[in-house]
C-alpha positions in Angstrom: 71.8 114.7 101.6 71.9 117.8 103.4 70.2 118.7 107.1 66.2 119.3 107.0 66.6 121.4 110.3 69.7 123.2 108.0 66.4 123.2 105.1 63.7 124.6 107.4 65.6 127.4 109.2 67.8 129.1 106.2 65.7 128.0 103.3 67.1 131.1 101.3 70.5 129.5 101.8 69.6 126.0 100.4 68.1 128.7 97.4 70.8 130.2 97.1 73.2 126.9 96.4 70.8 125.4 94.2 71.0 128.7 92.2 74.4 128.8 91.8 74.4 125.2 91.0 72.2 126.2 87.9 69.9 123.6 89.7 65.9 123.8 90.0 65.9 126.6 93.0 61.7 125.0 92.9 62.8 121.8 94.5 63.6 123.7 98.0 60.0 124.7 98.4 58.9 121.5 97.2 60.6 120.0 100.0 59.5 122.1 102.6 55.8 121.3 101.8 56.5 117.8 102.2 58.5 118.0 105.3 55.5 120.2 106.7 53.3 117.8 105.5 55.4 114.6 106.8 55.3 116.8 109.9 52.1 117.2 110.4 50.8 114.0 109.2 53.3 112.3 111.9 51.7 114.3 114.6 48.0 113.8 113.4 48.9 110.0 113.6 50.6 110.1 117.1 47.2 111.8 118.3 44.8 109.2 116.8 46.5 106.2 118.0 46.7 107.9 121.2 42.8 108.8 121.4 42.4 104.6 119.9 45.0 103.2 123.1 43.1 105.8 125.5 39.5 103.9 124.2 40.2 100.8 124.2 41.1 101.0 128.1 37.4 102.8 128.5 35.3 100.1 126.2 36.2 96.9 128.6 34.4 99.4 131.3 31.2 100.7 129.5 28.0 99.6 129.3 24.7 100.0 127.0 24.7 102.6 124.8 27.6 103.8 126.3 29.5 101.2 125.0 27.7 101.1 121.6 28.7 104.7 121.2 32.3 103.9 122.0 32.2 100.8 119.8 31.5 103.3 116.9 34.1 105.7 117.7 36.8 103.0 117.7 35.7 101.7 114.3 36.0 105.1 113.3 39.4 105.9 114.7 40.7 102.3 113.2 40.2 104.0 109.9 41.4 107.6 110.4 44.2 105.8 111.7 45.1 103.8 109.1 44.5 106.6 106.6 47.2 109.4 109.0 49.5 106.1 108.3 49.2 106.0 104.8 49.2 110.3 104.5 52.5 109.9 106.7 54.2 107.3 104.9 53.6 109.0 101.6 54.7 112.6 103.1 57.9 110.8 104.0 58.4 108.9 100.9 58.3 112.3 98.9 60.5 113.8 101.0 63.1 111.1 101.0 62.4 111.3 97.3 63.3 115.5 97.1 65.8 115.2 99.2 67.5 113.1 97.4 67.4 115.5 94.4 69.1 117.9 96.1 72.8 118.8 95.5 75.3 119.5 98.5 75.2 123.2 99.8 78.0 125.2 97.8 80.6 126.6 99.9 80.4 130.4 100.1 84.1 130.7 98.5 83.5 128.6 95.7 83.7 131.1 92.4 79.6 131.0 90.9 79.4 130.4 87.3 80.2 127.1 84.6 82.7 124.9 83.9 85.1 128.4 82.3 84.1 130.4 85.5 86.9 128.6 87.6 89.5 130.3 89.3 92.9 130.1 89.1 94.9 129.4 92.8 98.9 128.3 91.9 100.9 127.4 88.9 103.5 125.0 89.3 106.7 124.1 87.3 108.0 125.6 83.8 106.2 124.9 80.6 108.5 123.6 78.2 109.7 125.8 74.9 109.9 123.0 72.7 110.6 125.5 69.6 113.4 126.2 71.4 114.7 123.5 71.9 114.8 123.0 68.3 111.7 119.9 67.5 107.7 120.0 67.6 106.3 117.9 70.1 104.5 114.3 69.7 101.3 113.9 71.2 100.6 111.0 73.4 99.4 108.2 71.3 102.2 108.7 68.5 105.1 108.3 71.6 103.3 105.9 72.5 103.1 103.8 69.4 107.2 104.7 68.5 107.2 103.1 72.7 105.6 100.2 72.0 103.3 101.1 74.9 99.9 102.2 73.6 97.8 100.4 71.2 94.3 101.8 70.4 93.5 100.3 67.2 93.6 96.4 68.6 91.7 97.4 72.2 88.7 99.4 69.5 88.8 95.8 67.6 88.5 93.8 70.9 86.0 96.4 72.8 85.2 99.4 70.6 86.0 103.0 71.0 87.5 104.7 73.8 89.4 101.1 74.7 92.9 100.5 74.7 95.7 98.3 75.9 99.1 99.7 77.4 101.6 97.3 75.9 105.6 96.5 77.2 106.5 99.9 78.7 103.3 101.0 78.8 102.4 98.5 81.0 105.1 98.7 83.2 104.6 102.3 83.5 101.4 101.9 85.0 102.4 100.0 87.5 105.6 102.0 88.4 102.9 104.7 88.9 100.5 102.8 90.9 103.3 102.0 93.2 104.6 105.4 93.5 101.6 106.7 94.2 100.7 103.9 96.8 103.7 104.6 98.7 103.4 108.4 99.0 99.9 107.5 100.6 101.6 105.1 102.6 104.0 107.2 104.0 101.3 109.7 104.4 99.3 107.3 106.4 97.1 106.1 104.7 95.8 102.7 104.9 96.1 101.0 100.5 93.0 99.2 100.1 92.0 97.0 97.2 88.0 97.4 96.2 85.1 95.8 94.7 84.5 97.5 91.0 80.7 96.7 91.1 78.8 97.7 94.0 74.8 97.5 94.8 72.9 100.2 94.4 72.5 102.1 97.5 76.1 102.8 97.7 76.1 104.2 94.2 73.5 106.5 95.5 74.7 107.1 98.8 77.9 108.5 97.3 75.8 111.0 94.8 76.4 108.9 91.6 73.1 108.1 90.3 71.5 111.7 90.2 73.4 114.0 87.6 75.9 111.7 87.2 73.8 108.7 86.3 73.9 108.7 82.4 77.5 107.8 83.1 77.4 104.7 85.0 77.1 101.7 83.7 74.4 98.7 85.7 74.0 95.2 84.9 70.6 94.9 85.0 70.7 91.2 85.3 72.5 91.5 88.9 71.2 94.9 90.0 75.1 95.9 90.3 76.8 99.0 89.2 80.5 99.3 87.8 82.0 101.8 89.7 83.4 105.1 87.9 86.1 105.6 91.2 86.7 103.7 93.8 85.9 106.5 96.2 82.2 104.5 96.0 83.5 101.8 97.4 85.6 103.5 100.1 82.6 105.6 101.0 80.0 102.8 101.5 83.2 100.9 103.2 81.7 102.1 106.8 77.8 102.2 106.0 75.6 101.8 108.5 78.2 102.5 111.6 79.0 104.3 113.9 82.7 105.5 114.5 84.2 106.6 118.0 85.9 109.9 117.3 89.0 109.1 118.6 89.5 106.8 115.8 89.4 109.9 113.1 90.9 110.6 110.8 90.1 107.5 108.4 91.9 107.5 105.7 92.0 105.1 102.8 94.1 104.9 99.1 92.1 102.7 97.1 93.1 101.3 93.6 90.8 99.8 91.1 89.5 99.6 87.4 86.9 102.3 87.1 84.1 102.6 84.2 82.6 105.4 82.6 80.6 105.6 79.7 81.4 109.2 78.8 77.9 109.9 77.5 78.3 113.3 77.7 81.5 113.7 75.4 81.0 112.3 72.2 83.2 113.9 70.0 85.4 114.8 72.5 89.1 113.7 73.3 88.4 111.1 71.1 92.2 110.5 70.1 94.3 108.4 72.3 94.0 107.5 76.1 92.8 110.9 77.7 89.0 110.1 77.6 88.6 106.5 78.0 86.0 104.3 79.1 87.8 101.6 81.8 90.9 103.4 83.3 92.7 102.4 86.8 93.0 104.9 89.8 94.5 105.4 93.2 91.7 107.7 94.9 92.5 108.8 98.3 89.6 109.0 100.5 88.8 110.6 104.3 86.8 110.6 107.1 86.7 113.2 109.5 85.1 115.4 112.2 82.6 118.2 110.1 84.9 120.3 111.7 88.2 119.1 110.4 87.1 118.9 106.6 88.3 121.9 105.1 91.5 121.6 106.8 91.0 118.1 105.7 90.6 119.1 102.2 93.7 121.4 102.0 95.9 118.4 103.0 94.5 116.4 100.2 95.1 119.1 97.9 98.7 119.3 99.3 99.4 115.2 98.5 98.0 116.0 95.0 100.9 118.6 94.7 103.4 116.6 96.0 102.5 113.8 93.8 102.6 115.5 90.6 105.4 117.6 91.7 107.2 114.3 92.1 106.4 113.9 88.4 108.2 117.0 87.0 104.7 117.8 85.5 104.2 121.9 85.3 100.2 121.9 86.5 98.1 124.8 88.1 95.1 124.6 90.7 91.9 125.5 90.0 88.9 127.0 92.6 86.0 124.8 90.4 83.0 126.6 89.7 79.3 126.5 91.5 78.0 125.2 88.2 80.6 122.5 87.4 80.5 120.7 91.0 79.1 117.1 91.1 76.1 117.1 93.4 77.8 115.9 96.2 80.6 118.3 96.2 81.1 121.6 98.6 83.5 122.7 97.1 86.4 121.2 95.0 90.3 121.5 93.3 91.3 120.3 90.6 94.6 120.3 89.5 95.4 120.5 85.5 98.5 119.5 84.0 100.1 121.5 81.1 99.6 119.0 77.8 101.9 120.2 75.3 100.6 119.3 71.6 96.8 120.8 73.4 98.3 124.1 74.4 96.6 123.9 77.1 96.1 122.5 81.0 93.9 119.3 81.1 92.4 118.0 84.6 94.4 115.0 85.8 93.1 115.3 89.6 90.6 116.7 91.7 89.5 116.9 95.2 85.9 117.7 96.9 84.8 118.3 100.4 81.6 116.4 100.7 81.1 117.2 104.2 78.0 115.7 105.6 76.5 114.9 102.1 77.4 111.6 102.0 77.3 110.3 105.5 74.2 111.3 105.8 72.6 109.0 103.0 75.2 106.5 104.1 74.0 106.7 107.8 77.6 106.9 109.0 78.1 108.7 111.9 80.6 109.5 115.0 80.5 108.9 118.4 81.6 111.8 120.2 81.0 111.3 123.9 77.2 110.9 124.2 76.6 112.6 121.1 76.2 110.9 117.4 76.5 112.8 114.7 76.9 112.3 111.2 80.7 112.9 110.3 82.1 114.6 106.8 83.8 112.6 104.1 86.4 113.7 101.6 87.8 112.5 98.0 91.3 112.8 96.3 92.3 111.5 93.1 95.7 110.9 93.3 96.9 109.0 89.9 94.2 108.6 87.0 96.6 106.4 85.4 96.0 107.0 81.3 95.8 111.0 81.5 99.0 110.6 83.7 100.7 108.5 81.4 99.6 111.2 78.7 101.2 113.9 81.0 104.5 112.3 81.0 104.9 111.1 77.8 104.2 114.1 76.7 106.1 117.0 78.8 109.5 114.2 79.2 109.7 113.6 75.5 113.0 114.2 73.6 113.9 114.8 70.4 114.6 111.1 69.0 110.7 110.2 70.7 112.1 108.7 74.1 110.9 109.6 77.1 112.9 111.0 80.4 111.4 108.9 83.2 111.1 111.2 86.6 113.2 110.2 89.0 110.1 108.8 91.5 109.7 106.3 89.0 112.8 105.0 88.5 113.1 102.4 91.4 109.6 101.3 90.4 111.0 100.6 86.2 114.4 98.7 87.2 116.4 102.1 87.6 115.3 102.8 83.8 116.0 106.2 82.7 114.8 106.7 79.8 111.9 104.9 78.0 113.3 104.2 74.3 111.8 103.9 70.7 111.3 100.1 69.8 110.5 101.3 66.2 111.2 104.3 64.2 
C-alpha cells in the first residue's frame, strides 16, 4: 500500500498514477474522506474518554445534585463514547479497505498507455535466417515430440488442458536449467531458497495478488490456502512482521518452486504446447533493500536477467512496460522477451518490478536504521520460467535433422551433452 501522508499532501499525484494505470482515479478521493473521517473520529474519541477519565475523578467528590447532574453526564459520555468507537473503527476499516484497492504509484519514466504502448530499451543477440540456412523451423512442441521431451496429449488426459509432462531430455533439461540458473544467483550472492507453494492468505495479499490479479489464483477453500503463481509470495512474506537492521541489507533470495495459474484471462490463447501453462517451475530472484537503493537495485536485477539469457545464446530485447500493463504492485517494471522463431515475434520469458514500499508496507516489514524504522522497498526478478525457456531453446538451437544445440552453460549440468538428438523420426 502506498503512504497516506504521500495520499493527503500530493493527492493529484496518487490521481495521476491511478490514471495512467487506467484505474478508478474516484478511489483517491474516496480515501481521503475516509482518512479525514478516521481522523476526525479518532480525535472526537480521544476527547470523550478524556472528558469520561476527567469525571469520574470529580463524581467520588460531589454531592447532591451536584453529583446527580454528574451521574447523568457520565451516562451520557459512556454512550457518545462508545458510539466515537464504533464511527472510528468503521472510518478505519474503510480506509484499510480503499487502500487496499489502490495500485502502487507509477514511476514518472514508465511509458503511459496498454500492454502495445511499451517501449523498447536493448536488443540482444542475432535472429536467426533459417531460410538461409536452407530449412523452416519447428515450433516447440513438434521438437519436442521428435526429442522425446514434451508430451501434451497424456498430461491433458491426466489433468486437462494447459498440462503437460517433460519426458527423458525434457526432463533433464529442466533441471540443467534450474541448476544453471541457481548457480549464477549463487555466484551473485544470493542466498537459493526452497518455498512453500501454498501460502495463507495475507501473504497473497500482502504481495498484491488478490486484487487484479485474483481471477488467477487458485484457493482451496477447504484450508483457506492459496497456490502460489511465483514464489516471490513466499519470499516476500519470508520476513513479515520484522524489523531488519539496515546493516543487514541487501537481502537477497533465489527461490525455486512449482507455481499455479489458472490463465483465466487467456482462453484461446497460446493454447499449443508449453508457453501458457497452468503449473510451471521458476527460479525468481527476490530483494530487499533501503527505498533508496531500489532503482539501483532494480537495474542489477535486470543486469542478472541479461546475463542469464545471454548465457543461453537466446537473441531477446528489453522492454520499458507500460502504465497500463503493470501489476498493482509494480513501480515500474522490465521485461525481457526472447525472439520465438515459428511466432515471428519476441515473447516475455522474464520480468522485473520495483515494488518499492508497496509491499512492505502491507507486510509490516521494516528497517531499523539507527533510531529510525521505516518501511524498506522490495524487488522481484524472474530469472528462469522453465517451459517458455525450454520453448526458447528448442526453438532458436534447432538444426536441420530436429536436434537441438545445447548452450554451452548447460552442458556440465546434461553430462557434457551437446546436442539433444531425435529419438524418433
Amino acid at each position: 500500500m502506498i503512504d497516506l501522508r504521500l495520499l493527503r499532501e500530493d493527492p493529484d499525484r496518487v490521481r495521476a498514477s491511478q490514471r495512467a494505470r487506467g484505474e478508478d482515479v474516484a478511489l483517491v478521493d474516496a480515501l481521503l474522506s475516509a482518512d479525514e473521517r478516521r481522523r476526525s473520529s479518532g480525535v472526537r474519541f480521544d476527547e470523550l474518554r478524556a472528558e469520561q477519565k476527567q469525571l469520574g475523578k470529580q463524581i467520588p467528590k460531589a454531592t447532591g445534585d451536584e453529583k446527580a447532574e454528574l451521574l447523568k453526564r457520565a451516562e451520557q459520555l459512556k454512550a457518545d463514547v462508545k458510539a466515537a468507537d464504533a464511527e472510528r473503527d468503521a472510518a478505519d476499516t474503510e480506509t484499510q479497505e480503499l487502500l487496499l484497492r489502490l495500485g502502487n504509484l507509477v514511476h514518472p519514466d514508465v511509458p503511459v498507455g496498454g500492454e502495445e504502448d511499451f517501449v523498447t530499451l536493448e536488443t540482444h543477440g542475432t535472429i536467426r535466417d533459417f531460410g538461409a540456412e536452407g530449412f523452416e523451423p519447428k515450433d516447440h512442441l513438434e521438437l519436442g515430440q521428435l526429442l522425446g521431451a514434451i508430451d501434451v496429449e497424456r498430461g491433458a488426459k491426466v489433468s486437462g488442458s494447459r498440462f503437460y509432462f517433460l519426458t527423458g531430455v525434457g526432463a533433464l533439461l529442466e533441471l540443467a536449467l534450474v541448476n544453471a540458473a541457481i548457480a549464477q544467483a549463487t555466484a551473485a550472492g544470493f542466498t537459493p531458497m526452497l518455498t512453500p507453494a501454498l501460502v495463507r492468505a495475507q501473504s497473497m495479499a500482502g504481495t498484491g495478488f488478490l486484487g487484479q490479479a485474483a481471477q488467477d489464483v487458485y484457493h482451496l477453500d477447504k484450508d483457506d490456502l492459496y497456490l502460489v503463481g511465483t514464489s516471490e509470495v513466499a519470499l516476500a512474506a519470508y520476513h513479515m512482521d520484522e524489523i531488519i537492521d539496515a546493516d543487514r541489507l541487501p537481502l537477497r533470495y533465489a527461490g525455486f518452486s512449482p507455481c499455479f495459474r489458472r490463465e483465466a484471462g487467456s482462453h484461446g490463447k497460446d493454447t499449443r504446447g508449453i508457453f501458457r501453462v497452468h503449473q510451471f517451475d521458476k527460479v525468481e530472484m527476490f530483494s530487499y533493500v533501503a527505498p533508496e537503493d531500489s532503482q539501483a537495485e532494480h537495474q542489477r536485477l535486470l543486469e542478472w536477467e541479461k546475463q542469464w539469457l545471454t548465457s543461453l545464446e537466446l537473441p531477446f530485447r528489453v522492454i520499458d512496460v507500460a502504465s497500463g500493463d503493470l501489476g498493482s504492485s509494480a513501480s515500474r517494471k522490465y521485461d525481457c522477451e526472447a525472439w520465438i522463431p515459428t511466432q515471428g515475434k519476441y515473447r516475455e520469458l522474464t520480468s522485473t518490478s520495483d515494488c518499492t514500499e508497496f509491499q512492505s508496507r502491507r507486510l509490516s516489514i521494516r528497517v531499523r536504521d539507527g533510531k529510525q524504522v521505516k518501511p524498506l522497498a522490495t524487488l522481484n526478478g524472474t530469472l528462469c520460467a522453465v517451459p517458455r525457456t525450454i520453448v526458447a531453446i528448442l526453438e532458436n538451437h534447432q538444426q536441420a535433422d530436429g536436434s537441438v544445440r545445447v548452450p554451452e552453460v548447460l552442458r556440465p549440468y546434461l553430462g557434457g551433452r551437446e546436442v539433444l538428438e531425435p529419438v524418433s523420426r
